[in-house]
Backbone and ligand atoms as CSV (ligand in chain L), in Angstrom:
chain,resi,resn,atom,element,x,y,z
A,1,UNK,N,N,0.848,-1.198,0.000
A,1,UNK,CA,C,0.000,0.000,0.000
A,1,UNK,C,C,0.884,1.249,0.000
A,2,UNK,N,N,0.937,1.998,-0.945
A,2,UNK,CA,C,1.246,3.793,-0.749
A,2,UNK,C,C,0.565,4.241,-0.739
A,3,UNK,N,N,1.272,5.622,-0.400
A,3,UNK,CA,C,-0.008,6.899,-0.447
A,3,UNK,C,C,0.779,7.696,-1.659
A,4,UNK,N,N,-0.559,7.626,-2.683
A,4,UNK,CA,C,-0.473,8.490,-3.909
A,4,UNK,C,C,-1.066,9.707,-3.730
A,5,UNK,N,N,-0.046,11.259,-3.998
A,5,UNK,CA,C,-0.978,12.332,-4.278
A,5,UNK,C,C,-1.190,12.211,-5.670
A,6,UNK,N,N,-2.629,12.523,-6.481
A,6,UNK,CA,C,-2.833,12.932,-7.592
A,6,UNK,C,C,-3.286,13.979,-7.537
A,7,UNK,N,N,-2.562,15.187,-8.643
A,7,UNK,CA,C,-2.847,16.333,-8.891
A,7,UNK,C,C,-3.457,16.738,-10.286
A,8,UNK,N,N,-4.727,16.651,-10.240
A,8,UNK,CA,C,-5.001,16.831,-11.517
A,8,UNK,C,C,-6.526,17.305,-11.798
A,9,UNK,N,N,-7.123,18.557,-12.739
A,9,UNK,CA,C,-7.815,19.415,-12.866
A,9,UNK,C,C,-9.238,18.662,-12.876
A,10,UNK,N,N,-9.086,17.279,-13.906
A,10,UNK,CA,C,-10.425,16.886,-14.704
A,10,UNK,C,C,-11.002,16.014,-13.877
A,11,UNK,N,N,-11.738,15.895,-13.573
A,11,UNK,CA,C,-13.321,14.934,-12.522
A,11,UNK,C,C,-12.932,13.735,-13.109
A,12,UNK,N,N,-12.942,13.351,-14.248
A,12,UNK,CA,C,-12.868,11.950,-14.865
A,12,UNK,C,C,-11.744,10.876,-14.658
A,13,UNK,N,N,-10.948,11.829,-14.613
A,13,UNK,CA,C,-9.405,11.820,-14.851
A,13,UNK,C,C,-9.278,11.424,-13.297
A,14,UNK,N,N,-9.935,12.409,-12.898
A,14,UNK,CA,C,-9.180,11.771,-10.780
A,14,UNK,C,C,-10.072,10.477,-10.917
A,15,UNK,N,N,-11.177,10.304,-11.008
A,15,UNK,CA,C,-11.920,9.203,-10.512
A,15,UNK,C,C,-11.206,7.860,-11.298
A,16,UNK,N,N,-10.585,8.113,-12.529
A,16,UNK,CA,C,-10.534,6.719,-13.383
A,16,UNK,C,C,-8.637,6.382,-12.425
A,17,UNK,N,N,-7.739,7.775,-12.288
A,17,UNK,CA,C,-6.923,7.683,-11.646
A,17,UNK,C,C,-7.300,6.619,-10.252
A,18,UNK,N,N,-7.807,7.244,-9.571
A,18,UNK,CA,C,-8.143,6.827,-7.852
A,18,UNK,C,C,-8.654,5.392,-8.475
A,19,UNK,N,N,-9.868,5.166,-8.779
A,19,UNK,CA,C,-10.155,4.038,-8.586
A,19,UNK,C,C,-9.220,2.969,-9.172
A,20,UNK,N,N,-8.285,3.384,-10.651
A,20,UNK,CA,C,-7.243,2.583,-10.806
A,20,UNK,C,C,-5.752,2.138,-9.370
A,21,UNK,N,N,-5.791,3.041,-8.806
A,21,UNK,CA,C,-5.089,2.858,-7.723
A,21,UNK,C,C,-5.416,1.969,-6.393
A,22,UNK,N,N,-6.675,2.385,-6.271
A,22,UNK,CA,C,-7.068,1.840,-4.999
A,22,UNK,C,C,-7.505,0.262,-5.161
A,23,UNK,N,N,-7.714,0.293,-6.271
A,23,UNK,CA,C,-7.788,-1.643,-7.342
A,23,UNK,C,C,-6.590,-2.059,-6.671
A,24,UNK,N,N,-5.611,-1.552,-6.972
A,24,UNK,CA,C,-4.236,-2.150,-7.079
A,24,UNK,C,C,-3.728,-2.067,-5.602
A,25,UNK,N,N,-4.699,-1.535,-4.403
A,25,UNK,CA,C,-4.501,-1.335,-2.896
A,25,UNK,C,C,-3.789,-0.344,-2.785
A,26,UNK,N,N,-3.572,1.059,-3.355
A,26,UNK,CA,C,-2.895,2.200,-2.886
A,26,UNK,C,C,-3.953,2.797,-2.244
A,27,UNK,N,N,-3.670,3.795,-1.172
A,27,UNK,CA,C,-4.346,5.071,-0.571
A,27,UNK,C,C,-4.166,6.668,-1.440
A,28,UNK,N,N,-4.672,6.554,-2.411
A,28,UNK,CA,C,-4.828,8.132,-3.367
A,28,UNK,C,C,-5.477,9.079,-2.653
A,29,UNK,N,N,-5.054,10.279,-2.581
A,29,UNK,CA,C,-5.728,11.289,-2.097
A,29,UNK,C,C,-5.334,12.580,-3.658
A,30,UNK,N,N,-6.559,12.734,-4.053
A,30,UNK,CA,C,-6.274,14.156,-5.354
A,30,UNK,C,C,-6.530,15.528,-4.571
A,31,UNK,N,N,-6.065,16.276,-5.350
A,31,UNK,CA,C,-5.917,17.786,-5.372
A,31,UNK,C,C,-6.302,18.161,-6.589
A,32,UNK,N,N,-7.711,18.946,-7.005
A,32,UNK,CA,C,-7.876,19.846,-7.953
A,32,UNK,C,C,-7.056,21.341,-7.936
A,33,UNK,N,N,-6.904,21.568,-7.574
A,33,UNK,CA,C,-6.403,22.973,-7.254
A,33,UNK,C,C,-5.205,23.245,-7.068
A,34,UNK,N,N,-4.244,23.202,-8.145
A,34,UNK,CA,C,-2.468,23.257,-8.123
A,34,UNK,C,C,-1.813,24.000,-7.520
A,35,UNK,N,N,-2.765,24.947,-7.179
A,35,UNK,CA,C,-2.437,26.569,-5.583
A,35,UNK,C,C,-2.284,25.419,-4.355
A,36,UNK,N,N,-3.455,24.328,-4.145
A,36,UNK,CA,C,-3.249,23.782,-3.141
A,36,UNK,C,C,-1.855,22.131,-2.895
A,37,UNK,N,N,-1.645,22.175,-4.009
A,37,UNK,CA,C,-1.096,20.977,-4.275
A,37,UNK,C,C,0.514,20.708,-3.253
A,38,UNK,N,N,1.400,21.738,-3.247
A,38,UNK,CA,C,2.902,21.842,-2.301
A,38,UNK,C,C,2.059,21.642,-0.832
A,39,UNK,N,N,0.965,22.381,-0.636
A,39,UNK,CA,C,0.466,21.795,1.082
A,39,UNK,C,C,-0.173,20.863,1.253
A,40,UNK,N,N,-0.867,20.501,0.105
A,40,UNK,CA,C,-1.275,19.506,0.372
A,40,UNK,C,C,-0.170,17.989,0.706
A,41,UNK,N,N,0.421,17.836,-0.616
A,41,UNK,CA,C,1.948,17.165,-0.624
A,41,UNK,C,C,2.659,17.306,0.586
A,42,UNK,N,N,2.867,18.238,1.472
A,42,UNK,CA,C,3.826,18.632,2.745
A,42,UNK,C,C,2.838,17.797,3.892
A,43,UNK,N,N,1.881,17.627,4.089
A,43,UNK,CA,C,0.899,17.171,5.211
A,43,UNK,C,C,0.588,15.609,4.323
A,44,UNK,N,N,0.074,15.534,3.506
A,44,UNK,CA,C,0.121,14.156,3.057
A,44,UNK,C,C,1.299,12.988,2.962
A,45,UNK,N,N,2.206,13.752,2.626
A,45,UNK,CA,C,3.498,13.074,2.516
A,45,UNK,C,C,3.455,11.903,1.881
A,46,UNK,N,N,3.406,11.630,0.597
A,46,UNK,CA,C,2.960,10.573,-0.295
A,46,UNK,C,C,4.149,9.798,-0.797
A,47,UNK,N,N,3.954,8.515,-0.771
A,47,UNK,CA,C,5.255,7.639,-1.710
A,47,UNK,C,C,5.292,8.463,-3.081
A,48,UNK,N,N,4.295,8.745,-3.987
A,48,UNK,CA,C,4.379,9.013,-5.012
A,48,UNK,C,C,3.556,9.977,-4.872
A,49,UNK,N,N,4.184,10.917,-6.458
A,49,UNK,CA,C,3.043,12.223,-6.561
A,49,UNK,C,C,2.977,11.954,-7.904
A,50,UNK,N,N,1.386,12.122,-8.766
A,50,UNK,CA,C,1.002,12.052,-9.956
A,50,UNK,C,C,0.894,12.972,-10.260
A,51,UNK,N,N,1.007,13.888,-11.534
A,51,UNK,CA,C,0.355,15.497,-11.523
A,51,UNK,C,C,0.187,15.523,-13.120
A,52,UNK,N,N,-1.159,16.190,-13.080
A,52,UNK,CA,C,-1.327,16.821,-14.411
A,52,UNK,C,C,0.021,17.625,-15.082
A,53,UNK,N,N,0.022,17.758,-16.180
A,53,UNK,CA,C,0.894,19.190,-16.552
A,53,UNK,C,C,0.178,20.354,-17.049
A,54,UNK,N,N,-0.971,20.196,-17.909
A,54,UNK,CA,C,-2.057,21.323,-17.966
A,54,UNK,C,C,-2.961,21.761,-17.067
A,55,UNK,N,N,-2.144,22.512,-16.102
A,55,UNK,CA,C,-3.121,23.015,-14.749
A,55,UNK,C,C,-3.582,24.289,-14.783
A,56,UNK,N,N,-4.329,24.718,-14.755
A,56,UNK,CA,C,-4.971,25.856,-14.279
A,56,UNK,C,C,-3.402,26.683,-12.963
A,57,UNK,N,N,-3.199,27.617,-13.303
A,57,UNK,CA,C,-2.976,28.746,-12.149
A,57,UNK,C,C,-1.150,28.145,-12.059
A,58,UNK,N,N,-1.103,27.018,-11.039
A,58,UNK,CA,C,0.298,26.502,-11.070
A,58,UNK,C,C,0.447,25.554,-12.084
A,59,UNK,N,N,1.266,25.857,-13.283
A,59,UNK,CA,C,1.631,24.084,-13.999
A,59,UNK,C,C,1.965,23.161,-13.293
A,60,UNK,N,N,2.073,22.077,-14.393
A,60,UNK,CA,C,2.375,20.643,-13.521
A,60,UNK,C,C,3.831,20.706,-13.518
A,61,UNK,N,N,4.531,21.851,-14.387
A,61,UNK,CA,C,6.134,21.663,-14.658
A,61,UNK,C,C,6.834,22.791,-13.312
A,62,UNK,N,N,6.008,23.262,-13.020
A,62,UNK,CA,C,5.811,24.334,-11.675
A,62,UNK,C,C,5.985,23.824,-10.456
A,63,UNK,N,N,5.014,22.994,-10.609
A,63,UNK,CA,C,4.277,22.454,-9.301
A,63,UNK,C,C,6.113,21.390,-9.133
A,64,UNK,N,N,6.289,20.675,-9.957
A,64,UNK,CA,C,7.610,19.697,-10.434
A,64,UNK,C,C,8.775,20.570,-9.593
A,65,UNK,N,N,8.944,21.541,-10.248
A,65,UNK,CA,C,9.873,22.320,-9.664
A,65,UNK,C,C,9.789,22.503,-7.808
A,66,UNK,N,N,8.756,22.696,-8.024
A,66,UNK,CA,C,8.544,23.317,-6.388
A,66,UNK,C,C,8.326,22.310,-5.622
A,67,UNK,N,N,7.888,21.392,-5.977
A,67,UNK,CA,C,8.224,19.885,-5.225
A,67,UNK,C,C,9.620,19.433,-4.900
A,68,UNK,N,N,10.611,19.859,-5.912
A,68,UNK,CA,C,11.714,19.192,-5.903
A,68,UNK,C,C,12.511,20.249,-5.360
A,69,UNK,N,N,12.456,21.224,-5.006
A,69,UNK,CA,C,12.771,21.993,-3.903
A,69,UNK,C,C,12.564,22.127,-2.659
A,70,UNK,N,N,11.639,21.734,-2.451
A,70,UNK,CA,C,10.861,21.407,-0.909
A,70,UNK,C,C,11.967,20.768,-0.498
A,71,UNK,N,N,12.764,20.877,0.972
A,71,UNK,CA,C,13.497,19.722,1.479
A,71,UNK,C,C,12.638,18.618,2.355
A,72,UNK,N,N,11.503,18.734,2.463
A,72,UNK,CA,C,10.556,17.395,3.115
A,72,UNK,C,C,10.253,16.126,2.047
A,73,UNK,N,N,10.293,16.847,0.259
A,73,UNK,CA,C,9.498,16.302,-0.778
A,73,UNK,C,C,10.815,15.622,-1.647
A,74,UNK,N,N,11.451,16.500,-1.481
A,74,UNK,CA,C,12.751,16.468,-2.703
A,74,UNK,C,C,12.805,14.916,-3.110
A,75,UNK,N,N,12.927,13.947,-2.339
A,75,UNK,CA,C,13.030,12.595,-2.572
A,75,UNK,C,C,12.063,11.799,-3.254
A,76,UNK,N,N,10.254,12.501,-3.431
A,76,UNK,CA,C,9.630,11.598,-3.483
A,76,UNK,C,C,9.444,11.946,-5.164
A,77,UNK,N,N,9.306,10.492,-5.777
A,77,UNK,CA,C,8.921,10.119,-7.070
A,77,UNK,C,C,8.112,11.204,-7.860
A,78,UNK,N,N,8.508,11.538,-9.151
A,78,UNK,CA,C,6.575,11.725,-9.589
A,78,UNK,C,C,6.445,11.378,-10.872
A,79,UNK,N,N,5.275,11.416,-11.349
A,79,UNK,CA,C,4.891,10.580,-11.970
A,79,UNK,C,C,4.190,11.791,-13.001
A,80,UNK,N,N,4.457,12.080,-14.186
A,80,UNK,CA,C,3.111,13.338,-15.408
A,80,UNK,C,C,2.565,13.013,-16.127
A,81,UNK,N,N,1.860,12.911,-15.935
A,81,UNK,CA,C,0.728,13.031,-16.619
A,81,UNK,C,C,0.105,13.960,-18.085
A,82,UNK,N,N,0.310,13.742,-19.416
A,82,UNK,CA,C,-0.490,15.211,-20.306
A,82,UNK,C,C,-0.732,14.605,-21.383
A,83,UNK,N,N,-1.427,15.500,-21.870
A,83,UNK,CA,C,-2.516,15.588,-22.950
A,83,UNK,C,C,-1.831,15.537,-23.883
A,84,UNK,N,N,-0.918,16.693,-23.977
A,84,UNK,CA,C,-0.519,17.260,-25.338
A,84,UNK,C,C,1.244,16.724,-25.372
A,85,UNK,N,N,1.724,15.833,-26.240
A,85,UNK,CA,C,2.930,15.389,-26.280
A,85,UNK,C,C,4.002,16.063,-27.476
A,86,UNK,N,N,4.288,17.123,-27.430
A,86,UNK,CA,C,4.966,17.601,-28.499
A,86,UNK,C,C,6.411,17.370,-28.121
A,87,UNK,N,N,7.373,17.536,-29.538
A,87,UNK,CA,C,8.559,17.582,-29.436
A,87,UNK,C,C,9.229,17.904,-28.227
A,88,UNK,N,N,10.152,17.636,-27.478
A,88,UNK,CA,C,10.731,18.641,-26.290
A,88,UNK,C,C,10.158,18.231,-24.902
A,89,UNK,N,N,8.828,17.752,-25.040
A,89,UNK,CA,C,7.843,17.643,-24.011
A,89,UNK,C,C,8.390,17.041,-22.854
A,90,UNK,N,N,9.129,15.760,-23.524
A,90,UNK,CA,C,9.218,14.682,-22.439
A,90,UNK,C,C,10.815,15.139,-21.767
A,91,UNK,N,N,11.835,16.011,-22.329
A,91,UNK,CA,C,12.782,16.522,-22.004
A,91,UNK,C,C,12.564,17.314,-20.727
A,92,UNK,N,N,11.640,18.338,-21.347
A,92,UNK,CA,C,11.237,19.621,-20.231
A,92,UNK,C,C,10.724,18.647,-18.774
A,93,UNK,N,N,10.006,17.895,-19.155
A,93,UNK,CA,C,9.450,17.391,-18.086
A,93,UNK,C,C,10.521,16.688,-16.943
A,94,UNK,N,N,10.886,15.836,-17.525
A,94,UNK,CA,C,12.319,14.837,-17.371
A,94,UNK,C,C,13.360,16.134,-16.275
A,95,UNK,N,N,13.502,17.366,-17.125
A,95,UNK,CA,C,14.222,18.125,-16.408
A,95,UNK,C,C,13.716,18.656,-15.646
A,96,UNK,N,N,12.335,18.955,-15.103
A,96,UNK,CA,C,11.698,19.777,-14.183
A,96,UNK,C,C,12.133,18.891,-12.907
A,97,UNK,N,N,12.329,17.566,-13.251
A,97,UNK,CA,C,12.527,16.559,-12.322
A,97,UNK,C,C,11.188,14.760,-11.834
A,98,UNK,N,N,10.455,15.338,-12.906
A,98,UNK,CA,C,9.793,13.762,-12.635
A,98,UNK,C,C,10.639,12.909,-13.416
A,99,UNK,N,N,10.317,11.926,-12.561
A,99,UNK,CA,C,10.839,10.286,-13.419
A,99,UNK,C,C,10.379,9.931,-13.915
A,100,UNK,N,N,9.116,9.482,-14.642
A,100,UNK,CA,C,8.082,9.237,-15.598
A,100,UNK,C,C,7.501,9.926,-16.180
A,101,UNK,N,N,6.810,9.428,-16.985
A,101,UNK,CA,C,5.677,10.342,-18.105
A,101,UNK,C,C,4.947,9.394,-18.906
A,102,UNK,N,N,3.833,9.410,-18.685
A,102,UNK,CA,C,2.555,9.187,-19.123
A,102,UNK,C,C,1.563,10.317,-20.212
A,103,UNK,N,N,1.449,9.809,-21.543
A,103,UNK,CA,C,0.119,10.562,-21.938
A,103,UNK,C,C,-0.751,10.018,-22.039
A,104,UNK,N,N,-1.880,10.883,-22.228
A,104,UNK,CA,C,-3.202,10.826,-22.293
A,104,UNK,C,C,-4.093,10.609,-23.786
A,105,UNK,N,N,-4.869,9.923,-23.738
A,105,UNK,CA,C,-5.169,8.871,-23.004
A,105,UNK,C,C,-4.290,7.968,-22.255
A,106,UNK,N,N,-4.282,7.684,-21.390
A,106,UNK,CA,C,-3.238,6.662,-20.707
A,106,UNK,C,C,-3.524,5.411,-21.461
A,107,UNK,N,N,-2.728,4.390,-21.298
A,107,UNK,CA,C,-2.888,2.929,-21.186
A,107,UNK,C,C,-3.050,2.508,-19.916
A,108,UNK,N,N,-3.643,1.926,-19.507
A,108,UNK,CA,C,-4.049,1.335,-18.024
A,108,UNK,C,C,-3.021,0.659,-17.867
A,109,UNK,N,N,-2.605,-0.513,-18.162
A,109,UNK,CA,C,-1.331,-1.317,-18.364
A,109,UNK,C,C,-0.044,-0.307,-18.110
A,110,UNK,N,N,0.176,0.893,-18.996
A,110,UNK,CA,C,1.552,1.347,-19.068
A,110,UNK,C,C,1.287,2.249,-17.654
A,111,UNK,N,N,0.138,2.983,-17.497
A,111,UNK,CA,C,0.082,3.781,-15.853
A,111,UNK,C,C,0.552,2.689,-14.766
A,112,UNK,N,N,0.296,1.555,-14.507
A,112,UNK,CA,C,0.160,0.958,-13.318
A,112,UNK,C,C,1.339,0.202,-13.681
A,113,UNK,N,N,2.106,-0.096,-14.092
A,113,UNK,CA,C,3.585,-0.498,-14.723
A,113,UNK,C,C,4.416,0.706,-14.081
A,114,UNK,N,N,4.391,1.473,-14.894
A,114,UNK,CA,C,4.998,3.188,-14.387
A,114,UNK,C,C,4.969,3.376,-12.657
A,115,UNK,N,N,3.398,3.293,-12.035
A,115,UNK,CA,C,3.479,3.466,-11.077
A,115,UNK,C,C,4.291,1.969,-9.638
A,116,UNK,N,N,3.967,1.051,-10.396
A,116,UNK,CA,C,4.956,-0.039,-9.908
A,116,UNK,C,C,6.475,0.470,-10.124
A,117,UNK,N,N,6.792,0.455,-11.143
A,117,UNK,CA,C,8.150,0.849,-11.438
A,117,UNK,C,C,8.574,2.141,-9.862
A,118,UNK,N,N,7.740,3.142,-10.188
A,118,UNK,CA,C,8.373,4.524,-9.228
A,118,UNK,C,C,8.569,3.657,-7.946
A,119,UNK,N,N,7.073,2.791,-7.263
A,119,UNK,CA,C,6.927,2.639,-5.684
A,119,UNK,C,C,8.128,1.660,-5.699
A,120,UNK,N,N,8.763,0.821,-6.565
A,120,UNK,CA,C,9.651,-0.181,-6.112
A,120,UNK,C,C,11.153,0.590,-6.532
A,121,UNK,N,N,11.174,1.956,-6.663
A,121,UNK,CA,C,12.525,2.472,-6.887
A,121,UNK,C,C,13.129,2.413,-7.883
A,122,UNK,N,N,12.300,2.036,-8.801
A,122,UNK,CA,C,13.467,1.665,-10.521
A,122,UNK,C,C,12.744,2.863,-10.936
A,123,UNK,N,N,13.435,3.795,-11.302
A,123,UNK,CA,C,13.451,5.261,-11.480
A,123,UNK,C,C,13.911,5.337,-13.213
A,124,UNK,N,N,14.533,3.875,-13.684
A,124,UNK,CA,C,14.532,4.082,-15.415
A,124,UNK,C,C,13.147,3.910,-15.838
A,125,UNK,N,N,12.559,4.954,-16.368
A,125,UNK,CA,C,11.256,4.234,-16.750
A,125,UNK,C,C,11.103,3.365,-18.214
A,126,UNK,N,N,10.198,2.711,-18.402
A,126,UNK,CA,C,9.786,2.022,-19.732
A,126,UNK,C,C,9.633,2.972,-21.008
A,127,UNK,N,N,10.154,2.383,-21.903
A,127,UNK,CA,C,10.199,3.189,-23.438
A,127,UNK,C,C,8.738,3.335,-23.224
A,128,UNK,N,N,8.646,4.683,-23.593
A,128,UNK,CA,C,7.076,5.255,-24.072
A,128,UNK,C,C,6.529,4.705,-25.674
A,129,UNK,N,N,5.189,4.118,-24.882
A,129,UNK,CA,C,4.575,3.245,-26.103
A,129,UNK,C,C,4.016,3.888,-27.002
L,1,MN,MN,MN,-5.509,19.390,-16.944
């Protein structure tokens, strides 16, 4: 069992997230609101953090940053999540500091692979399918 934060804007998206997690016996707790997401993360204290990258107010490449500055957070995994995969994408991201990347539509298979991969520490992730 971990505790997953998911950070991410869309209703659909948290529910198909969460309930994919909690299948697999994690404790997910989401955050709509990327203003709330660093306090939330600091009091939750999660094995893993999932995050949108198209957020409203804070990005997900923001939010990345400011996670990985935190000295409580700095260590923990994350995992991005996006829509839109252009050239560069998976670089920027990679450098903001998550270890994975996921687009959207997800594969159910490649999310819960990914998220196995982060909770057991293998931080190379799988060639993107
Ligand atoms: Mn979004």
């Amino acid at each position: 069992m971990a505790r997953i934060l998911i950070v991410e804007d869309n209703a659909l998206n948290i529910k198909l997230f969460c309930d994919l997690l909690a299948a697999h016996g994690h404790e997910p707790e989401a955050v709509t609101d990327s203003r709330n997401a660093l306090e939330a993360a600091r009091s939750f204290v999660p094995d893993l953090v999932i995050t949108d990258i198209q957020l409203p107010h804070v990005s997900g490449l923001d939010l990345i940053e400011l996670i990985r500055a935190d000295e409580k957070l700095a260590e923990v995994p994350i995992m991005a999540v996006t829509a839109y995969s252009a050239r560069g994408d998976e670089e920027r991201i990679r450098g903001a500091g998550a270890q994975a990347y996921v687009s959207k539509p997800i594969s159910v298979a490649r999310f819960v692979q990914e998220v196995d991969a982060l909770l057991a520490g293998k931080h190379e992730p799988a060639v993107q399918a």
